[in-house]
N, C-alpha and C positions, 0 to 999 in steps of 0.2 A: 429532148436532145440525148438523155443518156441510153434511152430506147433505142433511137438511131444508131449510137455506137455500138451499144450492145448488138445490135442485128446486123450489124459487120462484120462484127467480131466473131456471132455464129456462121456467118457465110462461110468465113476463111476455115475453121474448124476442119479438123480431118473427119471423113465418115467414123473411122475408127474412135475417135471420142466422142462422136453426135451419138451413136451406136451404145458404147456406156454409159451415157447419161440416160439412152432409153429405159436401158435394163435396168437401169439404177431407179428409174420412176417407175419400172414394173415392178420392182421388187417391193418397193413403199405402196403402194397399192395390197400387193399379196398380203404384206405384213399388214394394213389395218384391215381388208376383210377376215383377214386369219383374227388380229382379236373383236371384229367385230360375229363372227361366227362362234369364241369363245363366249359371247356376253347369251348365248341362247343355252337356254335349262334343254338339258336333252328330254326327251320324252321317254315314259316308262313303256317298256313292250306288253306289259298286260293291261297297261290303259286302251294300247291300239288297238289290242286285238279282242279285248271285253267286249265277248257279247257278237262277235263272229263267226261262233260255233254253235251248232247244236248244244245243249246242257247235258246228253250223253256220253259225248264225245271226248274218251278219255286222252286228251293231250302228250299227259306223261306218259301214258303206255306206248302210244303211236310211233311216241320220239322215241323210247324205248327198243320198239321193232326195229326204226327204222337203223339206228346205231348198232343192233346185235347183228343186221344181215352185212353192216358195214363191217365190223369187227369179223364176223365169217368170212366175208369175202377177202380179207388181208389175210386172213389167216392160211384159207384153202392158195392164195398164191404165194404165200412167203414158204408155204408148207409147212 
């Protein structure tokens, strides 16, 4: 019976409050994947990438390069 009433009572409802109650259950949503996405340990970036390179392959140097031509390039445009 109270089911009843209550599903009348959503009938008559304006879209405009059927519409925030949506947003209001999308937001409670967001918020527990948000801390359900908190409860995960992030992953170490030299876990992922261990062992994806040759044992040559100087990394730090590379990224080195690759940041001095960046830095040249601001630089030759800022002048």
């Amino acid at each position: 019976m109270l089911t009843k009433k209550l599903k009348k009572e959503i009938e008559i409802l304006p879209c405009e409050v059927l519409q925030e109650m949506e947003d209001f259950i999308k937001t409670l949503k967001i918020k527990k994947d948000m801390k359900e996405a908190q409860k995960v340990k992030p992953l170490s970036l030299y876990g992922i990438w261990k062992g994806k390179f040759p044992e040559e392959f100087d990394l730090d140097k590379e990224l080195y390069e690759i940041r001095s031509g960046w830095k040249k390039n601001l630089e030759d445009i800022n002048g």
